[in-house]
Each structure stands twice: as structure tokens, then as C-alpha cells.
N, C-alpha and C positions, 0 to 999 in steps of 0.2 A: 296428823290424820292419814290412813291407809288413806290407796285412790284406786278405782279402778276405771279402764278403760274399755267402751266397748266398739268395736270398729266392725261397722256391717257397711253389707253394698249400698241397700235400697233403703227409705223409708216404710216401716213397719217390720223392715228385719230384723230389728233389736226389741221390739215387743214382740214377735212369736214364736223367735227361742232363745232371747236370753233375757230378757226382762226379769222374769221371778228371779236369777238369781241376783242380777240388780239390784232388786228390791229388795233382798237377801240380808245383803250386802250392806247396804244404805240402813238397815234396822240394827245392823252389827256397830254400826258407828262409823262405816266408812263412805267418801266422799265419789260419788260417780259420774262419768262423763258420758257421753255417745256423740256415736259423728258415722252420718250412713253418708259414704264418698260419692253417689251419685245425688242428684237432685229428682231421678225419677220422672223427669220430665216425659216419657213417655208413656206412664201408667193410666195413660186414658183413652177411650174410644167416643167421646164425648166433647173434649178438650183440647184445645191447643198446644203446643210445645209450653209457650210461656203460662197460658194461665193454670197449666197441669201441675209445672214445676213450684207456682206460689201455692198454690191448694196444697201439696205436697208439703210444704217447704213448713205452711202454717199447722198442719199435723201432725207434722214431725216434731215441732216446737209443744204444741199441747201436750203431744204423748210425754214428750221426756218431763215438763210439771207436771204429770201423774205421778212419775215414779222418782219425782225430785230428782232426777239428773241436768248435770249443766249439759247442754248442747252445743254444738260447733257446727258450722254451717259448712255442707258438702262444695265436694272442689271434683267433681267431674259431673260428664252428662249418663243418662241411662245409654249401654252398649257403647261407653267410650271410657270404661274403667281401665286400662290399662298397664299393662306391667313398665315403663318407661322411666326418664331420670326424673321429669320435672314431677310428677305424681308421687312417685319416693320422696321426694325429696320434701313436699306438702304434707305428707303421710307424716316422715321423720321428726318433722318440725310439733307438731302436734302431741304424737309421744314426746317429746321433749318440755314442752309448756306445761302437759299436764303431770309427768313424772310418775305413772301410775305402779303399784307394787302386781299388778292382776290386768293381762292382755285377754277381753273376750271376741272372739271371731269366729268366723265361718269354718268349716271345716275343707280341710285339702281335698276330699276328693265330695263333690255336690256336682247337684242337676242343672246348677247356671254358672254359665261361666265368669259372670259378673262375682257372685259368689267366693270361685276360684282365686280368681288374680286377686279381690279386696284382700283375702288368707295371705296370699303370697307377700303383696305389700306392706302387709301388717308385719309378717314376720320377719324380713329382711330391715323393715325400718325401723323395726324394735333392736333388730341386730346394732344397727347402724350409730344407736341415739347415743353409744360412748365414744363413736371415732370423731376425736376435737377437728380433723382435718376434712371433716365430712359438712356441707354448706346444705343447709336447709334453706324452704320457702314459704313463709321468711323466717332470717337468719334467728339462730336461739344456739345459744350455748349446748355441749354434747353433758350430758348427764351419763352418769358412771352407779348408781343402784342397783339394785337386781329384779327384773321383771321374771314373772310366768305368765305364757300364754295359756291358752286353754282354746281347744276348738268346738264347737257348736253339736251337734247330731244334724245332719243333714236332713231335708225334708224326707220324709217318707222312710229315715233312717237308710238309707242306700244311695249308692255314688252312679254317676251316669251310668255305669254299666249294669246297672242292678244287685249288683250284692250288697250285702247285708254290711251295716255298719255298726259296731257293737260300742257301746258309751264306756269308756274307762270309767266314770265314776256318776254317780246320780245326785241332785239335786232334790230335797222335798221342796217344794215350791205351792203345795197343796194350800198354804197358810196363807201365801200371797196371791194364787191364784185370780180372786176376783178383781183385785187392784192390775194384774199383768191385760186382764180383760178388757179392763176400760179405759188403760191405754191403747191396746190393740186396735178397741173400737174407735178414738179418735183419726184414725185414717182411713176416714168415711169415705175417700173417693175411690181405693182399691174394691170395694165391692164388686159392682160394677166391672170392673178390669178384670180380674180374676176369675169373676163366675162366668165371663163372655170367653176368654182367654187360654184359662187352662183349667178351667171345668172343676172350679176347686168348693162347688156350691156357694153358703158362704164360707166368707175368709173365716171368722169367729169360729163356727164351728170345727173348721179343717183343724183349728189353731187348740178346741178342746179334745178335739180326736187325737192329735197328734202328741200333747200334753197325757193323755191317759193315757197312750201304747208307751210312752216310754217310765211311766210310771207302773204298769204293768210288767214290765220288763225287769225293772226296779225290784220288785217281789215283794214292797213293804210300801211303796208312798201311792199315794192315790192320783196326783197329781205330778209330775217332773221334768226335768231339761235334763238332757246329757251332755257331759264332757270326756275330750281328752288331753291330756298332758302334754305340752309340745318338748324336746329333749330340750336340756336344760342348757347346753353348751353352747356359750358364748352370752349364755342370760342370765346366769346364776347357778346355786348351788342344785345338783343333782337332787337332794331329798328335799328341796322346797316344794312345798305344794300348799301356798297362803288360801285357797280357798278351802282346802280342810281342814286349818286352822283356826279360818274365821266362822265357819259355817257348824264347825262340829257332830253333834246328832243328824244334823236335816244335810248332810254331806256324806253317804255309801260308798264306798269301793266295790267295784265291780269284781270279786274275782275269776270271772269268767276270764275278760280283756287281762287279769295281771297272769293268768295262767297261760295263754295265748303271746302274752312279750317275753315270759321265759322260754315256752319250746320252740316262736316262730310260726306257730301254725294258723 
């Protein structure tokens, strides 16, 4: 069985932009994981450190039985994601256990930095899961397959500095959409944190808004998640692209983005 992996910061960052293709995914026949590296422990203005991070910790668990993903439990705190050896190395071990054909994560350039460095660790520890000489935590054999990552569409589709960030290829998610919902909605306690925080009204709706502009964008789905291709060297074959193999019709090529990686511009 395919597998795929999805590695986000926070909890709820794998329901509100990659979940539908998750779900995708999981309808195609293959098998999917998630693991958000922080525990989120700060996402409240109500809550304690510890009793934020168990509320957290119990949403994160329901949401992934929405979307039938296995779960792995996060290995850093909120604002202590960092790019370091022992972190890699947790990271590494991980890809390794699960062995997945399909890397989902955040995008390299986003409005959080937590965001940032999960991308960064993802992609060097996905490097890393063929070097035998490389010691994970804990220890797991180096696996030699060939992975692709794929990176996320940043909120708001734009990188800290405001420019525009254009989706290599599009997602219909239109079909899973309500199921991507009611996962989202099991992490009842960001409400609260988000509309106090960063003015995002609520989460749900920012999550339909944000789902309709890039399916707008799209020119054909009603509903969508954007991707991009991470270069293939050191992961596999250059023309591999398993998710629009797996996904077929409900998978667009953007050719705006493939006109834009021929001239450069």
C-alpha cells in the first residue's frame, strides 16, 4: 500500500490545508499519517500550558479519525520548533517508520515561523532517511525508496513579505470538502485563540474562504489546496509526481507556475 505523510507545525494545520488531499488520498486506497511537531501548547488565552496542550493534543487525535489518518504524537513545544540535531533526528526517525511514497508540508516561504523551520526539517530529514550512517530518535533503519514532498499554499497564499504565491498544481477537494470541515472543527479550542489573536473571525470560515480563493484560482474546482513540487534530487526521480498519478482528474497543473520555472520569472 502507497503511504503518505503529512508533517505540519501545529494542530489544525493538517485540516486547513492539507487534509482534502488526505482524504484524497485515503479514497484512492492509500494509507496516511500526520504528526503536527508542536503540541500547541500555547494556543490559548483561557488555559494553561499543560491543560492547553492535552485539549490540543485530544483534537488532534479526533481530527486525524475524521479523515482515518494514523497519528503520531508531536515532539516539540509551541515557539520551540527548531531547526537543531535532536529535532532532525525525531523528525528522521519518523519518515523512517512510516516509509511514505508522498511528503505533505508547509511551504518554504509562510507568515509563521514555526511553519518555516517544520518545511525545513521535513525536507532535510526526508533527505537524510537513506544515509545507514545517520542515528535517528529513536534508532530505525535508513530506508532507500523514493519520496516526493509537496509544499502547502501558504495562508493567505503569500510569504512574509507579501508576495504572491502561485500553486504548482491544484487539488479538487470540492468532493471531500465537508469531511475536511469536520475535522477542522474538532479543534474546538483554537476558536477562541484565533478570533482573540490574529483577527481570523472564525477559524472554519477563514478555512472556507481560503479553500474557495484557491479553487478560484484553479479556474475549474469550486473547492481546493495548492501545491508545489519540491526538486526531486536526492529524493527520487525527476518526473515523479505520485500525486498526479494517484489523484488524476481532481489533480490540474497549473500552467501559469510551469511557465514561470522555464523563464525564471
Amino acid at each position: 500500500m502507497s503511504t503518505a505523510l503529512a508533517i505540519a507545525a501545529h494542530p489544525d494545520d493538517v485540516e486547513f490545508t492539507m487534509a482534502g488531499t488526505l482524504l484524497l488520498l485515503r479514497q484512492a486506497g492509500w494509507d496516511i499519517h500526520v504528526i503536527n511537531l508542536s503540541s500547541g501548547d500555547l494556543g490559548s488565552i483561557s488555559m494553561g500550558v499543560t491543560e492547553t496542550a492535552r485539549a490540543r493534543r485530544r483534537e488532534a487525535r479526533k481530527a486525524a479519525r475524521v479523515i482515518d489518518a494514523t497519528w503520531h504524537p508531536p515532539i516539540c513545544r509551541d515557539l520551540q520548533i527548531f531547526y537543531d540535531d535532536r529535532t532532525l533526528r525525531r523528525v528522521c526517525s519518523v519518515i523512517r517508520e512510516v516509509q511514505p511514497t508522498i511528503i505533505l508540508t508547509h511551504s518554504p516561504e509562510d507568515y509563521l515561523e514555526d511553519h518555516v523551520t517544520t518545511c525545513r526539517l521535513a525536507v532535510t530529514a526526508a533527505f537524510a532517511r537513506g544515509a545507514p550512517n545517520y542515528r535517528t530518535i529513536p534508532a530505525r533503519e535508513s530506508v532507500h525508496d523514493e519520496v516526493t514532498i509537496y509544499h502547502a499554499t501558504p495562508h493567505g497564499m503569500r510569504d512574509g513579505l507579501r508576495r504572491f504565491i502561485i500553486p504548482g498544481a491544484f487539488v479538487d477537494t470540492s468532493g471531500v470538502h465537508d469531511q475536511k470541515r469536520t475535522a477542522l472543527a474538532c479543534h474546538v479550542s483554537q476558536k477562541e485563540w484565533l478570533d482573540a489573536t490574529q483577527g481570523m473571525d472564525s477559524y472554519l470560515a477563514a478555512m472556507e474562504s481560503f479553500s474557495r480563493a484557491i479553487g478560484k484560482l484553479s479556474g475549474r474546482f469550486r473547492h481546493s489546496e495548492g501545491w508545489r513540487r519540491h526538486l526531486h534530487i536526492g529524493l527520487g526521480e525527476e518526473s515523479a509526481d505520485p500525486l498526479r498519478r494517484a489523484l488524476t482528474s481532481r489533480y490540474l497543473i497549473n500552467p501559469e507556475y510551469e511557465v514561470a520555472l522555464e523563464t525564471g520569472l
